[in-house]
N, C-alpha and C positions, 0 to 999 in steps of 0.2 A: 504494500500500500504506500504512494506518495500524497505527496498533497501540494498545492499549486493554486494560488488565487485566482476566479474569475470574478468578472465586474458587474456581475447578477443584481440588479436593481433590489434593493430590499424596501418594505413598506418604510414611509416616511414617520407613521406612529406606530407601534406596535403594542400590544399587552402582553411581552416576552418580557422578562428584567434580563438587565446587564449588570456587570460590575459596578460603569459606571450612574446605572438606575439608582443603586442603594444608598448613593452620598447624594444625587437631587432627594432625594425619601427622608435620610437623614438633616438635610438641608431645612427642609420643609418641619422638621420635628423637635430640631435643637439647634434655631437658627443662630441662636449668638452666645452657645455655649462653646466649650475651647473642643475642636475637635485633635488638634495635635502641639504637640510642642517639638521644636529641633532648637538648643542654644539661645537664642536670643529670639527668637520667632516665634509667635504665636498662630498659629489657622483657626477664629472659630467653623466653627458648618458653612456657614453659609458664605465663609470668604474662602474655605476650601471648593465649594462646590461652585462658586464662579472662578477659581484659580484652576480648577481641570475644564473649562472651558475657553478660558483664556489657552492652557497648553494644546488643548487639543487644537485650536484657531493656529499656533503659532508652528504645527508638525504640519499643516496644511500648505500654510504659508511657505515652509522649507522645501514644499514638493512633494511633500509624503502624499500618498492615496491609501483609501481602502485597502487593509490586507497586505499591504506593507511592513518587513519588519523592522520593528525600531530594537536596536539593542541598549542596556544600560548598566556602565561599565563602572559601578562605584560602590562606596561606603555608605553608611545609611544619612539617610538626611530627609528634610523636609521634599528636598526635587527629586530624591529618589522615589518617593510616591506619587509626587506629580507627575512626573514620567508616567509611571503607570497605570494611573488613572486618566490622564488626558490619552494616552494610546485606545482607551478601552470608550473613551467618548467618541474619537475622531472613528475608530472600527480598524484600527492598526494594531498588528500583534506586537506584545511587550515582548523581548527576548532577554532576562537577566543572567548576567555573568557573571562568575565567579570574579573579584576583584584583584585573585590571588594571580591567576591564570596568568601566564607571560604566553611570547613566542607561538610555539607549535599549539599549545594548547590553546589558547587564545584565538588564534585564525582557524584551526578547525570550529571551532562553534561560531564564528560569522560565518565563517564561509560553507557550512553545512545548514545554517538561518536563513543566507542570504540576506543579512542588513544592509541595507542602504545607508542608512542612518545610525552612528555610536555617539551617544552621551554616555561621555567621561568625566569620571572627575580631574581636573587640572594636576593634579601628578601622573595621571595615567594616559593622557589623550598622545603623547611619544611611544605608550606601546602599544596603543591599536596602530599607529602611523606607519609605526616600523613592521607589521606584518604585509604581505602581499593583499589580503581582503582589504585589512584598515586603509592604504592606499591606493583605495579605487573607492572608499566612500567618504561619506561628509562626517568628521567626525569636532563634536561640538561639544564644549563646556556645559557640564551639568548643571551648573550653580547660575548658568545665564537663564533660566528655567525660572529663577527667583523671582527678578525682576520684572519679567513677563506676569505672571503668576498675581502679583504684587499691584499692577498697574491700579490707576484711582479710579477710574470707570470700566467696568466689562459688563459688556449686554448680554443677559442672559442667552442661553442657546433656546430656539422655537422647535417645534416637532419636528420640521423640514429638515434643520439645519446637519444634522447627523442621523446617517440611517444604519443602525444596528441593532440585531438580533439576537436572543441568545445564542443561535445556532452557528454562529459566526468567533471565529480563534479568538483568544483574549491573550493567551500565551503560549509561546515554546519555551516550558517547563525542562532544561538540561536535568539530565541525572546529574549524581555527583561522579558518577563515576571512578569510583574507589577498588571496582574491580574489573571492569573495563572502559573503554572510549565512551564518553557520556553521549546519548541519547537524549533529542530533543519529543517529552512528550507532549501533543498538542491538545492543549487545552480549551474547549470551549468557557461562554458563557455561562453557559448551561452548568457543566458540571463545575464551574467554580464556585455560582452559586447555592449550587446545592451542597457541597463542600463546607462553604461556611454556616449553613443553617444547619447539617451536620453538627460543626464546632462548634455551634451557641449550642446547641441543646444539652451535646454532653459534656460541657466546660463549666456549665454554669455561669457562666458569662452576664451582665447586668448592667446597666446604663449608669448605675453607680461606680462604675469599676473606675480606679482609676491604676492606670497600668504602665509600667516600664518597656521600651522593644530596645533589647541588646544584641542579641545575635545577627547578624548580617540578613537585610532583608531581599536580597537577591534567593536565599533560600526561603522552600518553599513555606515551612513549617512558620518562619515566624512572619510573614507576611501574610499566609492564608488560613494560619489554623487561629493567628492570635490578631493581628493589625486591623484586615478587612471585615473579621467579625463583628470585629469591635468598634470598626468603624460606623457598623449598619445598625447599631443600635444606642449609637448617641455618648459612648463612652468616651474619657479624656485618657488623651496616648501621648506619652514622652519619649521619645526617640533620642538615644545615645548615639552616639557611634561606635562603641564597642563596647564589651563587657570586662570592664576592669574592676575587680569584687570589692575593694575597700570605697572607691568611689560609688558602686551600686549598691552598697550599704549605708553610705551615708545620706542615699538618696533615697532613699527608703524612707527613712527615717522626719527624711524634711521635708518630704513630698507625703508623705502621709501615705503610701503607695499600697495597695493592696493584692495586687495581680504581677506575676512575675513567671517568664516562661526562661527557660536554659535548657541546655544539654548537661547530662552529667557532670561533665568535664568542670562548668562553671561552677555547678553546686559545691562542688568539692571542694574549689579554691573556695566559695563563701564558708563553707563547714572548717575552713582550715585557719581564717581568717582571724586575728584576736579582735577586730573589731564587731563579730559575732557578739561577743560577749557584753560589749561595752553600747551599743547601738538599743535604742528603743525602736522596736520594731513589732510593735502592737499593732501595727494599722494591718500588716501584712496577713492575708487567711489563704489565697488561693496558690498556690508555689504549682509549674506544671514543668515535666522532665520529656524530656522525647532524644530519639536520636540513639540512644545505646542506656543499658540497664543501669541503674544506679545502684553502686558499690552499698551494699546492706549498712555495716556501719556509719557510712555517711546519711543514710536516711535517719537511720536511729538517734545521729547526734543532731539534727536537723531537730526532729519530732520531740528529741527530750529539751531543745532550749526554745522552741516554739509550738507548747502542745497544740495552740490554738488552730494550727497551719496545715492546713488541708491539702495533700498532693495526688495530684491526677500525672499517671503516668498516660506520653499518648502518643501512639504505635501509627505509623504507616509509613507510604514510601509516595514520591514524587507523582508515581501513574493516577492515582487516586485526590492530588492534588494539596495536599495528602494525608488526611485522617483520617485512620480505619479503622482501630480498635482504640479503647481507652479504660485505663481502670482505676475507676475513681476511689476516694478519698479513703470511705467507710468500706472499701474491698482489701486495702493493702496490707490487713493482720490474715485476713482470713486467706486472702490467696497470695501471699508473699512471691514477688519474681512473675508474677500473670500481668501482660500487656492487655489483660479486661475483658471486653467485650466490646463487636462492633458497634458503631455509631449510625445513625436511623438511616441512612441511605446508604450502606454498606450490608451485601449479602457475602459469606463465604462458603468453603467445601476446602476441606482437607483430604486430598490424594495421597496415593504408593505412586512408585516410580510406571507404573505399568495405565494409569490414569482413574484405578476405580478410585473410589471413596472409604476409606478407615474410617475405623468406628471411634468411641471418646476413648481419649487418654493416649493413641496409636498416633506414633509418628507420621507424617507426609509434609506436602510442598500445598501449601495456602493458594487458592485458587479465589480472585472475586469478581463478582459482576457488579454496577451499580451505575447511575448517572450523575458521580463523580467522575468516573475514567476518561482517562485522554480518550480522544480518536483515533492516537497509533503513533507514530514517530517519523517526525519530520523525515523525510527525503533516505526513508532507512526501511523498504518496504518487506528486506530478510528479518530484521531484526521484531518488525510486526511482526509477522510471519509466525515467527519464533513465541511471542509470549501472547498470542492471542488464539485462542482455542472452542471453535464452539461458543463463545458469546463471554469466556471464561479467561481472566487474564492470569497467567502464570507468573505469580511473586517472587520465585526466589528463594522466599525464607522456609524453613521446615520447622516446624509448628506440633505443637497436642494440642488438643481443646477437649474439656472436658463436657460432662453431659449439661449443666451448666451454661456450656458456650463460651466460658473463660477461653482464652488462648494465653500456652505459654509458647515463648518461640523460641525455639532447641536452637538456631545457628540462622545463616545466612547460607544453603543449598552450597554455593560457593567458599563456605568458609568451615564446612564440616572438613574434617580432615582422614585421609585414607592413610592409616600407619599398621603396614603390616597384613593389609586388607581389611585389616577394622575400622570402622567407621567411629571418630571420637568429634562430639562438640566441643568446639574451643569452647563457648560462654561456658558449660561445666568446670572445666580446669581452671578458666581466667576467676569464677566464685570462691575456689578452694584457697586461691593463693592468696585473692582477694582480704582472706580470712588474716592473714599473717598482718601486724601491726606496722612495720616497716615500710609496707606496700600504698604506695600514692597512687598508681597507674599500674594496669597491664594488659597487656595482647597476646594472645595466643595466635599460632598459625604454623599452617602443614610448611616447613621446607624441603623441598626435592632432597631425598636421602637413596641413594643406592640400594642399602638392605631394606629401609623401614618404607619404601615408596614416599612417602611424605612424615616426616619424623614432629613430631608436638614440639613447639619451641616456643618459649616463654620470653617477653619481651617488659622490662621491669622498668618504673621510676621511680625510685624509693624517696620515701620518708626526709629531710633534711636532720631532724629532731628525731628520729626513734631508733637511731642506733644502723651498726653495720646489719647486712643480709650477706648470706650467700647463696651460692646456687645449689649448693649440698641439702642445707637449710631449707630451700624453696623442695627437692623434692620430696626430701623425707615429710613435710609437709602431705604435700601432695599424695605420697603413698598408705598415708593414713585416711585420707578421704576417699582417695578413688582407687580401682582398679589398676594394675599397673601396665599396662598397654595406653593408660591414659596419663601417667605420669611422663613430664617436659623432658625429652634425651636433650634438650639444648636450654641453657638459660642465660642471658644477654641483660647485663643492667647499662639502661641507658639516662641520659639526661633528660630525654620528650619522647615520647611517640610522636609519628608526623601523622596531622591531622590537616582537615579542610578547615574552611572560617566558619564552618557553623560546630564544631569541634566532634566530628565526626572520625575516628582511626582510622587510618588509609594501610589497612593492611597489606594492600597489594604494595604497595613500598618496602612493608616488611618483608615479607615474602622473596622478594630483589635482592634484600640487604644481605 
C-alpha cells in the first residue's frame, strides 16, 4: 500500500471533526482562559485558536496546498504546536522529527515524507540544509511562526475558507525506530480523534487539570495521549522544553501542578532527586508513566513520599496513535507489572506464532483493530504488507492477558532473546537485577554468540551512592531468581544507556556494541 495526495474537492462545511475542530470547540468554551504556557508567552483559547488560523493563512501563503507535507524539526515550544495545529486547519500533513536525528537519519525521513517545507528551530535549520532532501526544500525558522501567530488582528476563518475532513492525513507519525529504519504511520483525522477521546476517558483527565509537557512533543505519547486531550477540554498546559527533575520539581510546587506525564527514565531521576524531599508537592495527584516498565522500587519510593498520587501506567505504540492499554491507579497493588486494560476504542486478540488465538495467561504476539490505527505506512507498501493482516495489525510485542483482560507484556517479539534455542524475556532478567540496590538502569539483550546463538547480556548504570557492583554479584543474583539458561553470560557497566528524546532504550545500539 502507498499513499499519494489527490486534489478531490472536499465539502466546504462538514459534521466530521478534525484536530483542528476541537480548539474552535475549545475556543468557543474557555475563550479567555490560559490554554498554554511556553516561557514568557501566554495562549488563552481563543488567541490560540485565531493563532492556528493565522499559521494555517501563512503555510498557504509559503505555497503549501492541501496534502502537502510540512515537517517540524524542533524542541518543544509554543510554535511547535502551532505548526501543528495550523497544518491540521490548512489540510496539510504535520510530519514530526526527531530533533536528535543528524545526516543519514534525518534525510531518510524527508525524503521518505516528501516535505516540501522544514520548520527548524535556529540551531538546527544547517542540518536539514546540509542533507541532499533539506537542499531542495524551503527550510524556515520555527520561532518566525511567533510572530505571525501573534499579529493584533486575525479574521477569523469562515466555513469556505479550509476544507477538511476527518478522512483526510493529519500526520506521518515516524516510529522510533529503535529496532529498525522508522516507518512513517499515517494518520488520519479520524483516528486521532478518537485517540484522544480514548485518552480522556481512561486518564481521567479534567478541565481543572492543570499540567506540565516535558518530554519532546514530536513524540507521539506526549503530544497525543496528554497535550491535545487536554487541549479539547479546556485545560491549562505549561510546556518546558525539557525534563530537567530538580527544575520540574520546583515547578511543581509553584505552579500548583497537578498532572504530570514521563517515561521511567525521568521518574527515577525525580525519585532520586533530594529535592523530593524538601518540595511541597501536595497539588500533584495524577503522575502517568509510558514508554518502558517502571523499576518496582522507584514506584514504591514514589507512593511512600506521595500517598496521595495516583499512577496510571499507559501502554501502546505509534500505529495506534498511541494508547492502547492503561492500568490505572486502584489496579497497580492488585496486578503489579500489568500495562491494564484496553482503552474504549481499542479491541485486541493474542496469537501463537502459527496465527490462532491463546487462551488467558498463554503467551503470543498482541494483534488490534480499532479507529485509532494508521492507514498503513507512508511510501513503504512491504512493510504494510507485513503488519496488516485481515483487518488485524500485528504489534510486535508478546503479551499474557489474563481472563480479566489485564495484559502483561512479556518483551518486544524483537527483543525476546534465543540463547541456546531457548526462548528468554529480557524485561524478566532486567526485574531481577533491577532488585539489587546499586542498580540505576539496565538493558538486557541477545548478542550474537557462536555457542549460545544469542547469549543474555546485561547492560548496567549503577548507583553513584550505593557502593561498588560486580558482575559476579549481578549473576549470582540473578541465579537465585531465575532459571539458569536465563542468567547474563555477559555483564557491561556503563555510564548511560543510549536512549531517544523521549527516553526510550535503543537496544538495537546495544546489540552493535
Amino acid at each position: 500500500m502507498s499513499f499519494s495526495h489527490t486534489d478531490t474537492a472536499s465539502p466546504a462545511f462538514s459534521n466530521t471533526s478534525t484536530v483542528a475542530d476541537l480548539i474552535r470547540r475549545s475556543a468557543g468554551r474557555f475563550s479567555t482562559d490560559t490554554a498554554i504556557e511556553f516561557g514568557d508567552r501566554t495562549w488563552t483559547y481563543a488567541e490560540l485558536d485565531a493563532a492556528v488560523t493565522a499559521v494555517a493563512r501563512e503555510l498557504l501563503r509559503l505555497g503549501a496546498g492541501k496534502g502537502d507535507r510540512i515537517a517540524a524539526y524542533g524542541k518543544n515550544s509554543d510554535a511547535y504546536v502551532l505548526l501543528y495545529l495550523g497544518c491540521a486547519r490548512a489540510g496539510m500533513i504535520h510530519v514530526p522529527v526527531n530533533f536528535q536525528l543528524k545526516h543519514d537519519e534525518l534525510e531518510y525521513i524527508l525524503d521518505n515524507a516528501g516535505a516540501g517545507i522544514v520548520f527548524a528551530d535556529a540551531d538546527l535549520v544547517d542540518a536539514v540544509a546540509s542533507t541532499q532532501t533539506g537542499a531542495a526544500t524551503q527550510v524556515i525558522d520555527l520561532a518566525s511562526l511567533v510572530p505571525v501567530a501573534s499579529a493584533d488582528t486575525i479574521a477569523p476563518a469562515d466555513d469556505a475558507e479550509f476544507s477538511v475532513v476527518d478522512t483526510d492525513i493529519a500526520q506521518l507519525l515516524y516510529t522510533s525506530g529503535t529496532t529498525s529504519a522508522p516507518k512513517g504511520a499515517v494518520m488520519t483525522h479520524r483516528a486521532l480523534v478518537h485517540e484522544y477521546l480514548s485518552s480522556l476517558l481512561a486518564l481521567d483527565f479534567a478541565t481543572t487539570d492543570r499540567a506540565v509537557h516535558a518530554l519532546p512533543l514530536y513524540h507521539s505519547a506526549q503530544m497525543h495521549v496528554f497535550l491535545l486531550p487536554l487541549l479539547s477540554i479546556g485545560a491549562h498546559n505549561i510546556i518546558v522544553p525539557a525534563p530537567v527533575p530538580d527544575q520540574l520539581l520546583a515547578l511543581f510546587e509553584e505552579r500548583e501542578i497537578n498532572s504530570f506525564f514521563a517515561a521511567p527514565t525521568v521518574w527515577v531521576a525525580l525519585a532520586n532527586s533530594p529535592e523530593l524531599e524538601t518540595r511541597n508537592l501536595d497539588s500533584l495527584r495524577k503522575a502517568y508513566y509510558g514508554a518502558s516498565i517502571m523499576p518496582g522500587p522507584i514506584l514504591d519510593r514514589l507512593r511512600a513520599r506521595l500517598p496521595e498520587l495516583g499512577f496510571f501506567n499507559c501502554f501502546g505504540q505509534s500505529e495506534l496513535g498511541p494508547l492502547c492499554t492503561v492500568l490505572r491507579p486502584e489496579d497497580h497493588d492488585s496486578h503489579p507489572g500489568s500495562a491494564g486494560r484496553p482503552v474504549m476504542f481499542v479491541e485486541t486478540r493474542v496469537v501463537d506464532s502459527a496465527g490462532e488465538d491463546v487462551g488467558p495467561g498463554q503467551e503470543g504476539e498482541m494483534l488490534y483493530r480499532s479507529p485509532q490505527l494508521c492507514e498503513g505506512y507512508w511510501n513503504r507498501p512491504d512493510a504494510t504488507a507485513e503488519a496488516f493482516d485481515d483487518g488485524w495489525f500485528h504489534s510486535g510485542d508478546l503479551v499474557r492477558v489474563d481472563v480479566d483482560g489485564y495484559v502483561e507484556v512479556v518483551d518486544r517479539v524483537k527483543d525476546v532473546i534465543n540463547t541456546g534455542g531457548v526462548l528468554v524475556a529480557s524485561r524478566q532478567v532486567e526485574d531481577a537485577i533491577f532488585e539489587l540496590p546499586q542498580v540505576a538502569e539496565v538493558a538486557v539483550v541477545g548478542i550474537a554468540d557462536e555457542k549460545w546463538i544469542e547469549a543474555v547480556s546485561a547492560f548496567i548504570v549503577c548507583k553513584p551512592d550505593q557502593g561498588e557492583l560486580s558482575g559476579e554479584e549481578v549473576i549470582a543474583h540473578v541465579k537465585t531468581r531465575l532459571a539458569g539458561f536465563k542468567v547474563p553470560k555477559r555483564v557491561d557497566f556503563v555510564s548511560e544507556l543510549p536512549k531517544n528524546s523521549a527516553g526510550k532504550i535503543l537496544k538495537r545500539s546495544l546489540r552493535e556494541s
